[in-house]
C-alpha positions in Angstrom: -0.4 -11.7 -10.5 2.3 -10.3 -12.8 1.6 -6.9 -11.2 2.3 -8.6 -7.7 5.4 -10.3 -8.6 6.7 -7.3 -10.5 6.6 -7.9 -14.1 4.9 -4.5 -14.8 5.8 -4.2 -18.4 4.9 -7.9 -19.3 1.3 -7.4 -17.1 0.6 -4.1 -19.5 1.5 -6.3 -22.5 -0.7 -9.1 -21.8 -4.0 -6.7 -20.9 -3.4 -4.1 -23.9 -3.8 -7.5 -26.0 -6.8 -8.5 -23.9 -9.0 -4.8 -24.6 -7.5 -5.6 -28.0 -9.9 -8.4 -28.4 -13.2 -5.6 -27.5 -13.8 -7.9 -24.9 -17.7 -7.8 -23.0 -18.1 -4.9 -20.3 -18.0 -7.1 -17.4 -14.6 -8.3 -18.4 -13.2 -4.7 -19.9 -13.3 -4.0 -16.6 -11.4 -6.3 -14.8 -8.5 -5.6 -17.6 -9.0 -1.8 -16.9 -9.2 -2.4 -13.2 -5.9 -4.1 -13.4 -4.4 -1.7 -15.5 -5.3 1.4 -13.9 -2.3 -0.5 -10.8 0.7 0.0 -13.1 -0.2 2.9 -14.7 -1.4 5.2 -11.8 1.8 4.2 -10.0 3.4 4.8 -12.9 2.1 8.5 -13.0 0.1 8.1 -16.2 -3.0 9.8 -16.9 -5.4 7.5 -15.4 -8.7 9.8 -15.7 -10.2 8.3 -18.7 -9.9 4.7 -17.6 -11.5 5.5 -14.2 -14.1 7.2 -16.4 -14.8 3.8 -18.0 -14.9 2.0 -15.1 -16.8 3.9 -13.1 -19.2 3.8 -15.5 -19.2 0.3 -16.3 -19.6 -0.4 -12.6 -22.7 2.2 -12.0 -25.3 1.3 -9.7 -24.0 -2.2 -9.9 -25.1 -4.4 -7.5 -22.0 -7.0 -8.1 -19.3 -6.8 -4.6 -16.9 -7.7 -6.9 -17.5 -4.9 -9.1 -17.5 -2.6 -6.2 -14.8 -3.8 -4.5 -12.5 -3.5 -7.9 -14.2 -0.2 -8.5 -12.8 1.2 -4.9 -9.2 -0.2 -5.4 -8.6 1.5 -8.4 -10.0 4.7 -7.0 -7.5 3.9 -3.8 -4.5 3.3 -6.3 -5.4 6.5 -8.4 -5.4 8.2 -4.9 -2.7 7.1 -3.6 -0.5 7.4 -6.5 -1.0 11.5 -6.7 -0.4 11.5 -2.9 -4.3 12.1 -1.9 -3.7 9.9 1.4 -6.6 10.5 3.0 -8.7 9.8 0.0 -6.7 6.7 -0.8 -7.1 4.9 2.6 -11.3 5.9 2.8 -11.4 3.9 -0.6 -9.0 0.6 0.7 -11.4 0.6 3.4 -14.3 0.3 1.2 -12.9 -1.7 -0.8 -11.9 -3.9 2.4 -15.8 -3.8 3.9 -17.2 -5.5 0.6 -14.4 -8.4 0.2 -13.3 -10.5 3.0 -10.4 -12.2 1.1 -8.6 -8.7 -0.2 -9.5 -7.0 3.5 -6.3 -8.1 4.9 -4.5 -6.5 1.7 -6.7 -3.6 1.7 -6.4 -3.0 5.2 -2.7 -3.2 4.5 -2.8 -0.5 2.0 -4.9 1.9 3.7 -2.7 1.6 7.0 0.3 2.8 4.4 -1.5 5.4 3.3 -2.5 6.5 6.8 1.0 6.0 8.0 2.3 8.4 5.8 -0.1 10.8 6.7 0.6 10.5 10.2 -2.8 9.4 11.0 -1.8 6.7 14.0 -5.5 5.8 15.0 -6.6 5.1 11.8 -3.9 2.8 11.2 -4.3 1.2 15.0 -8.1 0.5 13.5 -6.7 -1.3 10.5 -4.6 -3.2 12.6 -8.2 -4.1 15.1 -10.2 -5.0 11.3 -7.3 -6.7 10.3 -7.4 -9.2 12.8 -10.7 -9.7 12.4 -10.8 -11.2 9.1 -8.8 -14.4 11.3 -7.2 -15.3 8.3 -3.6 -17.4 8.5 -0.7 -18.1 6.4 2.5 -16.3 5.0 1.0 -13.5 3.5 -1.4 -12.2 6.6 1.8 -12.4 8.4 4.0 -10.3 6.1 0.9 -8.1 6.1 0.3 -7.9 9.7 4.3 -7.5 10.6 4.5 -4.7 8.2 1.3 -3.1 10.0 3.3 -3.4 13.0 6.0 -2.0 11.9 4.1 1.1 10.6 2.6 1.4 14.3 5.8 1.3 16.2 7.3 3.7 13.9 4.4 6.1 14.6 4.6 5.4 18.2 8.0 6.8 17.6 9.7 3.5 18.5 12.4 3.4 15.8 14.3 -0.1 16.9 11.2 -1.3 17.2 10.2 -0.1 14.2 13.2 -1.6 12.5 13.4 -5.1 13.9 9.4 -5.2 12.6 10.6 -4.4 8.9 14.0 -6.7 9.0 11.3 -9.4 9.9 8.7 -7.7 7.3 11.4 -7.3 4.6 12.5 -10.8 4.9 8.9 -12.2 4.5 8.1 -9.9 1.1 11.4 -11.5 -0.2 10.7 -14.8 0.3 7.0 -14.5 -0.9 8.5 -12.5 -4.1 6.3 -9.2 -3.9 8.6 -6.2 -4.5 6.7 -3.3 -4.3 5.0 -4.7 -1.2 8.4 -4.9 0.0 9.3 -1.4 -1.4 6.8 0.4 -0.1 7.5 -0.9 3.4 10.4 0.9 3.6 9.1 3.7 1.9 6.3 4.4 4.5 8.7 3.7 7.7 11.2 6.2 6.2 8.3 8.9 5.7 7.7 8.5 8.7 11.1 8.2 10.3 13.4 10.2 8.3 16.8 8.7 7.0 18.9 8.9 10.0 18.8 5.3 11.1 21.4 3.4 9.4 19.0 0.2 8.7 16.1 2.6 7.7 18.2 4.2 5.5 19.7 1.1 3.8 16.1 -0.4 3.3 14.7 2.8 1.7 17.6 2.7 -0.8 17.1 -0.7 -1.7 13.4 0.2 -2.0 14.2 2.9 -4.5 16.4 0.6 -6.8 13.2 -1.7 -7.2 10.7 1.3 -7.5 13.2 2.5 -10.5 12.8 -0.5 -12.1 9.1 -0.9 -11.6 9.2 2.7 -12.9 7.0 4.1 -10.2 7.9 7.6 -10.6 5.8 9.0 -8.0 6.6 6.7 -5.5 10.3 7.5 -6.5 9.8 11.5 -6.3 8.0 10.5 -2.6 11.2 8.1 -1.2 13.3 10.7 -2.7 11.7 13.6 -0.9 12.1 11.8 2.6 15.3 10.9 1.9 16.3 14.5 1.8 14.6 15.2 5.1 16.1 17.4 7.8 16.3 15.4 11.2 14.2 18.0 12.9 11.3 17.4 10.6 11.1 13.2 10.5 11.2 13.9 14.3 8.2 16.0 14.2 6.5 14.0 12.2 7.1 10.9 14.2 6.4 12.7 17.5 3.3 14.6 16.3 1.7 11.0 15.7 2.6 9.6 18.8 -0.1 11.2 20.7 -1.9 8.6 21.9 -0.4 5.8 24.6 0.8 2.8 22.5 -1.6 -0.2 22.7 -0.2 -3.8 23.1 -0.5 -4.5 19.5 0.8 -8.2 19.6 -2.1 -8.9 22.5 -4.8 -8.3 19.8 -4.4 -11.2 17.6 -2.0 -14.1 17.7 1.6 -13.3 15.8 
């Protein structure tokens, strides 16, 4: 939760003070699991505590296990720009948990996104609404998919009018690097020409220096410095296929 809401330092206070306590395997790895969020996206050294984990979790049986076991993988991924690798293990990880699908689904579609990959992410969007689940949340998750769709399609208004509405429900919920990397993916994908685009990804960089998320930082910064030419490629190169009528799939 803290690592949700954004209290990064206080969350690797409170679990240093947990493996303190040489707690029992089962639970040294849901502390290490946990961990492994800030400090991958952090850029720390996270090899050793995937070690542990993995081997904690081997030829487990337990979904929960597994599922932990292939987010941290995904973050670890993600966090040293291995896209690909990171949206395969969100996937996983979104096949063996029905309650985190809709945020694993989320997270893979961001890593996909980024990587220009738009079927993969129009697949998300499919599994997403299978899970059927309501409430705040799935709808901040599935606007934000939307968002990264349109932008792929090469739609930038409608791309943009998706994240004012995405942005708005992050705030309100109080998830900032949710609402951070929204704007980081769309201007990856877009480039910073668009005024609103622009604006967003710099407000997404003030909360990614506080959260001290230095590669994610080093990646906003890089597609903030992007030639027009080359967000345009990028954008058109993904837009391959004919757009689908993403709001017929599942109710809004």
């Amino acid at each position: 939760s803290l690592f949700r809401i954004g209290e990064w330092d206080r969350a690797e206070q409170e679990l240093a003070l947990a493996l303190d306590e040489d707690p029992e395997p089962a639970d040294r790895f849901v502390l290490l699991s946990n961990l492994l969020l800030v400090r991958s996206l952090r850029g720390l050294d996270v090899g050793g505590v995937l070690a542990e984990i993995d081997a904690i979790a081997a030829d487990s049986n337990d979904l929960t296990l597994r599922t932990q076991r292939d987010d941290a993988h995904a973050f670890a991924a993600f966090a040293a720009a291995r896209l690909a690798e990171a949206a395969g293990a969100w996937r996983a990880s979104a096949s063996l948990d029905a309650s985190y699908a809709p945020t694993a689904r989320l997270l893979a579609a961001h890593a996909s996104a980024a990587a220009g990959d738009l079927a993969a992410v129009r697949d998300d969007l499919v599994a997403f609404d299978t899970t059927r689940l309501r409430g705040l949340l799935v709808r901040a998750q599935r606007t934000t998919i939307l968002a990264l769709l349109a932008a792929l399609e090469g739609d930038t208004s409608a791309a943009a009018g998706r994240q004012r509405e995405a942005l708005a429900a992050w705030r309100r919920i109080g998830f900032p690097l949710d609402e951070a990397l929204t704007s980081l993916t769309l201007v990856t994908i877009l480039g910073p020409d668009d005024p609103t685009i622009r604006a967003n990804a710099l407000e997404a960089r003030e909360i990614l220096e506080r959260l001290r998320a230095r590669p994610l930082v080093e990646r906003l910064d890089a597609a903030l410095a992007r030639a027009p030419e080359s967000a345009a490629a990028t954008a058109s190169g993904a837009a391959t296929a004919p757009p689908v009528a993403t709001d017929a799939l599942a109710g809004s």
